[in-house]
N, C-alpha and C positions, 0 to 999 in steps of 0.2 A: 684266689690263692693268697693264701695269709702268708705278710714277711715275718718270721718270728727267727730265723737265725741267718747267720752268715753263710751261708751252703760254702762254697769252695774257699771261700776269703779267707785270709788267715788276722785272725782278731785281731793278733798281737801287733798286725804290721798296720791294721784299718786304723788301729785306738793311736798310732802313731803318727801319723798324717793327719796334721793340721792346720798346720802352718797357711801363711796366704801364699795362693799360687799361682802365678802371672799364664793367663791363656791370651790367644792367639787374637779373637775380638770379640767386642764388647756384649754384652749379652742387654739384650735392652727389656726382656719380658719372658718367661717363660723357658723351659728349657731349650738350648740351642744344639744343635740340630733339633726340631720336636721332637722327631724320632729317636733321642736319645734315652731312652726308658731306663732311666734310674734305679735303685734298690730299693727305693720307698719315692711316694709321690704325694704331695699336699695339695690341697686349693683352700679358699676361702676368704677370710678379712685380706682390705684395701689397705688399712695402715699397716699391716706385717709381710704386705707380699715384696716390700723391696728388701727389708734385710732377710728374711729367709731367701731371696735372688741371691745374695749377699753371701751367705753361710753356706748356700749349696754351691756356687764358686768356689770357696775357699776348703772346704772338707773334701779332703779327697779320704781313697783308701791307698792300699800300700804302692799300688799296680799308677796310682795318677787319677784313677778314675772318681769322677763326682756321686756322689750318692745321694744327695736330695735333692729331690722335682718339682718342685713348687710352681702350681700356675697360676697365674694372674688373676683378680676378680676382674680387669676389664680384658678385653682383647686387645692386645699390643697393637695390633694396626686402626683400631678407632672406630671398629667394624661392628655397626649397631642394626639390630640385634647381634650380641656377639655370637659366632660358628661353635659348634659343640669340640672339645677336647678330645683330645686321646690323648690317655695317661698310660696304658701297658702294652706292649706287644699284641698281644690278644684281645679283641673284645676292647671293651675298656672307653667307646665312645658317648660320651654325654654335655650336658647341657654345663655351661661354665658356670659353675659357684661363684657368686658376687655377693662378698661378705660374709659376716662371720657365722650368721644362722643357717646361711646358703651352705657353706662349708662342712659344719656340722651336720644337716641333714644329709649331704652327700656322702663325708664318713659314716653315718647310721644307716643309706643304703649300702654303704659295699658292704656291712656286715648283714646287711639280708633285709632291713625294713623295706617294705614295699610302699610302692604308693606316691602322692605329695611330688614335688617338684621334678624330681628323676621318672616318673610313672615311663615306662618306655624303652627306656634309655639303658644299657649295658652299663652298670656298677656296681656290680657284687667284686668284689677283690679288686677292685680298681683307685682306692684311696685309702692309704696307710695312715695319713695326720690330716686336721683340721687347723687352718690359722684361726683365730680366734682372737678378738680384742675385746673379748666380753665374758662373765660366765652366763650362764643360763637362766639363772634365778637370783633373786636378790639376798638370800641367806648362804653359807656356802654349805655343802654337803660333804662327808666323807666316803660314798660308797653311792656306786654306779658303777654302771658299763662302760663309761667314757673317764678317762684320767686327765684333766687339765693340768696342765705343767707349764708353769712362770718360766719366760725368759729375759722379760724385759721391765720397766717400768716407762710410763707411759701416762702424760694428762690430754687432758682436754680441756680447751676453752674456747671461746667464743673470736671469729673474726670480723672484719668490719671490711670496706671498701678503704683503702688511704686515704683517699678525698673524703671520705664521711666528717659531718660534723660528731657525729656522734662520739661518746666519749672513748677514751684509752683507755678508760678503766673505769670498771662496773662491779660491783657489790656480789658475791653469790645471793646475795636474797636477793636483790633486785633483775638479776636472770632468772629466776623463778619466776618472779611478778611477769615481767617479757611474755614468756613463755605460757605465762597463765595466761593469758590476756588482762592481767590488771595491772598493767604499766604499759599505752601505748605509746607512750612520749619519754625520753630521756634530756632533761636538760633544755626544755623547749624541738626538740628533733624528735621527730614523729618516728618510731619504731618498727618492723617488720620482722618476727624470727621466723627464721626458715629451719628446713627439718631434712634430713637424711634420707635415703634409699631406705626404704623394706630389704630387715636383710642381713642391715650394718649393724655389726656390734657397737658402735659409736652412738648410732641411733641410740640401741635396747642402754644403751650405758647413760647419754644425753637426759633420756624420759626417764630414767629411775631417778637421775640426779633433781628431776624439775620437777619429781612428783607426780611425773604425769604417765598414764598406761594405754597402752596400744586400741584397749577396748576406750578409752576416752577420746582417742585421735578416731578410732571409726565411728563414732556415737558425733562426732562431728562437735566436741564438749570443748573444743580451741578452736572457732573460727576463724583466731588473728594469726594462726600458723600457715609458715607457707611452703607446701609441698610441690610449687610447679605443676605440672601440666600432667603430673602422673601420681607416683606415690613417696615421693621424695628425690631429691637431689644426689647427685652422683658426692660420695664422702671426698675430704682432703682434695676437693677442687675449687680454688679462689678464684678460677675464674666465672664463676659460677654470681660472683658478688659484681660481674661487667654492668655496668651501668647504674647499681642495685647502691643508693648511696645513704638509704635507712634500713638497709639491711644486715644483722647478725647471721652467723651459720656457726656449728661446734665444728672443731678442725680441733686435730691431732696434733699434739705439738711437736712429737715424736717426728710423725708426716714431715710438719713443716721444716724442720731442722735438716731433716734428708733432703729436702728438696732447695734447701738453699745449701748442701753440699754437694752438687751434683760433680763439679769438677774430682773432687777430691776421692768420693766416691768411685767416679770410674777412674779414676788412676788407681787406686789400691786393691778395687777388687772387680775390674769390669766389667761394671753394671751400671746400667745407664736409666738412672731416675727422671725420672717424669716430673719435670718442671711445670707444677700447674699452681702455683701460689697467684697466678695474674695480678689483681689487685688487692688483694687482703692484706690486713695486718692484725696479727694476733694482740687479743687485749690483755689489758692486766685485773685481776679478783682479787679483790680486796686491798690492793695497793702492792702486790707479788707478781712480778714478770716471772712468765710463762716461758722464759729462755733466761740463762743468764749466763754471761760468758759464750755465746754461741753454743751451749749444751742446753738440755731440757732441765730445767729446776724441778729438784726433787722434792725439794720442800716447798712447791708450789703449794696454791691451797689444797688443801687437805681431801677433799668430799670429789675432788676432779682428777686425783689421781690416781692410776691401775695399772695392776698388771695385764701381760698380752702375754699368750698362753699358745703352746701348738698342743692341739687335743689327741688322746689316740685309746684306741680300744684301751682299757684296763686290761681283759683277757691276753692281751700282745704285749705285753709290756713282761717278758719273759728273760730271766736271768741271761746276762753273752745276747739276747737278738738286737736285732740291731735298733727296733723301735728302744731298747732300754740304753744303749749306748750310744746313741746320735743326742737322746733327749732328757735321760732318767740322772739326777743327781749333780753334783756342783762338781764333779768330775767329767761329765758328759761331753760329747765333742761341741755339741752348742753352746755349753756355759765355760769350755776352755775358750773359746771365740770373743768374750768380753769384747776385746778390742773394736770388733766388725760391728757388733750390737750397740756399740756407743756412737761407732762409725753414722752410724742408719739414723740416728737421733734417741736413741732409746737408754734408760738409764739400766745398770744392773743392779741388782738386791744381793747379796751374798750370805746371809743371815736373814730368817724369816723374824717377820713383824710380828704384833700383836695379835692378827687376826689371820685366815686363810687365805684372806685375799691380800695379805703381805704375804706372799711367799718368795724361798732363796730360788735364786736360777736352781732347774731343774726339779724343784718338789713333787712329790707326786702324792701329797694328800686331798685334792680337793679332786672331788669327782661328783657325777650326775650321771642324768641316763638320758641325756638330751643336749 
């Protein structure tokens, strides 16, 4: 069942409920009650599922009611293999999207693709938006079946263990070298990069930025990369770097900002962030800290910074529905929300850049078909 309008809602009172809205407790993952089936429902990227938690607390309609459903890429309770979801009423049960290609391929089944990860699984009508920390392909496209729409701006950089000798700051060419394997050693300190989940848009963002491509990492063409015991590391978990004291990983600085404001956070919009920074510490590129003032630096380096996107049919994206008025434009109820989006760690853009991939909260020019 496609959301394309407000059935009995009355617009005028939805598009007026914004504001932040003090509920009863805390919501630490996923929609609370589950069973609370929302008017639109997301899954996907790790670094956008706390402040979409965030925004779907705080946007109500006229009535009080919450309208966006965003589930976790992990499972709230720690529960690995994580239990399959239900996102509608009906039907609607499948496998949890963890990250941002997971996310996407689950929106590209509820519009009918068959096959690939969901093969089985009840998703046809059962996922209205994609979180998304990545686009799809390295040039951007204007025309596809999927609408990518900027909410936030968003870097990445590399962390480190606190105890590490290793430096505070690193070159972007010399994270390429890392990454290549032709720099094992930094400073006399022997080096180890580690690699993200299959999945993560952070990853697909990581390997574009170091040059390096998916078919290189199966070809087995970076020996000195380190993916654990599987096919990469769980994203924006520093604890991941326990013990690990020549070891780098890409971490979201967006992530990390949220999770060193977890107090703050649950008082303004009761959501309870996942404090998994353990020992890391984010470095600096090129001599530019990757925070400054306790916010995300925008004018970090340059090549590590992006926007983070919730995806949704193009086809749905219909004048009054609601996918166009939760998400579509810099009037949108998402891009009235700044506040909450800053809240999360994430910067806003209000004016598009030079390219597609600067765009203002809410654009709806850059699209794909994946």
């Amino acid at each position: 069942m496609k959301v394309r309008t407000f059935g009995r809602m009355a617009a005028a009172g939805f598009g007026a409920v914004v504001a932040l809205v003090a509920v009863a407790t805390p919501a630490a993952a996923d929609p609370i009650p589950a069973n609370e089936y929302r008017v639109i429902a997301g899954a996907g990227s790790d670094t956008t599922q706390d402040v979409l938690n965030g925004l779907g607390n705080v946007i109500r309609d006229a009535g009080n009611n919450k309208i966006i459903a965003s589930w976790d890429a992990r499972d709230p309770g720690g529960v690995v293999p994580a239990p399959k979801i239900k996102t509608k009423a009906a039907n609607c049960t499948f496998t949890r999207p963890n990250g941002s290609g997971a996310g996407r391929t689950a929106l590209r089944a509820s519009e009918g693709e068959t096959g690939g990860l969901f093969q089985g699984d009840n998703v046809v009508g059962c996922v209205d938006f994609a979180r998304s920390s990545s686009f799809s392909q390295t040039s951007p496209t204007t025309t596809g079946n999927l609408t990518y729409i900027p909410f936030g701006v968003d870097a990445v950089t590399y962390a480190k263990n606190v105890d590490s000798d290793l430096p505070n700051n690193l070159t972007f060419v010399q994270l390429q070298r890392i990454y290549r394997c032709l720099t094992p050693a930094v400073s006399g300190t022997p080096v180890s990069p580690m690699l993200l989940q299959s999945g993560s848009g952070t990853r697909q963002f990581w390997l574009q930025k170091m040059g390096i491509t998916e078919n290189d990492i199966a070809a087995g063409d970076y020996p000195c990369i380190d993916q654990g015991t599987g096919t990469g590391y769980q994203e924006h978990d520093g604890t991941v770097l326990n013990g690990k004291f020549n070891s780098i990983v890409p971490f979201s600085v967006g992530q990390y900002v949220a999770q060193t404001n977890t107090a703050t956070i649950l008082a303004q919009t009761q959501v309870q962030v996942d404090d998994r920074r353990g020992p890391s510490r984010l470095g600096a590129v090129n001599g530019l800290q990757p925070v400054v003032g306790g916010k995300l630096n925008i004018a970090f380096r340059a090549e590590l910074v992006r926007d983070v996107y919730n995806v949704v049919p193009t086809a749905d994206l219909l004048a009054g529905s609601t996918l166009e008025r939760v998400f579509s434009g810099p009037t949108s109820l998402v891009c009235q929300n700044a506040a909450t989006i800053e809240l999360f760690g994430f910067g806003v853009r209000t004016t598009n850049g030079a390219t597609l991939f600067q765009g203002a909260c809410g654009s709806t020019a850059l699209k794909n078909n994946a």
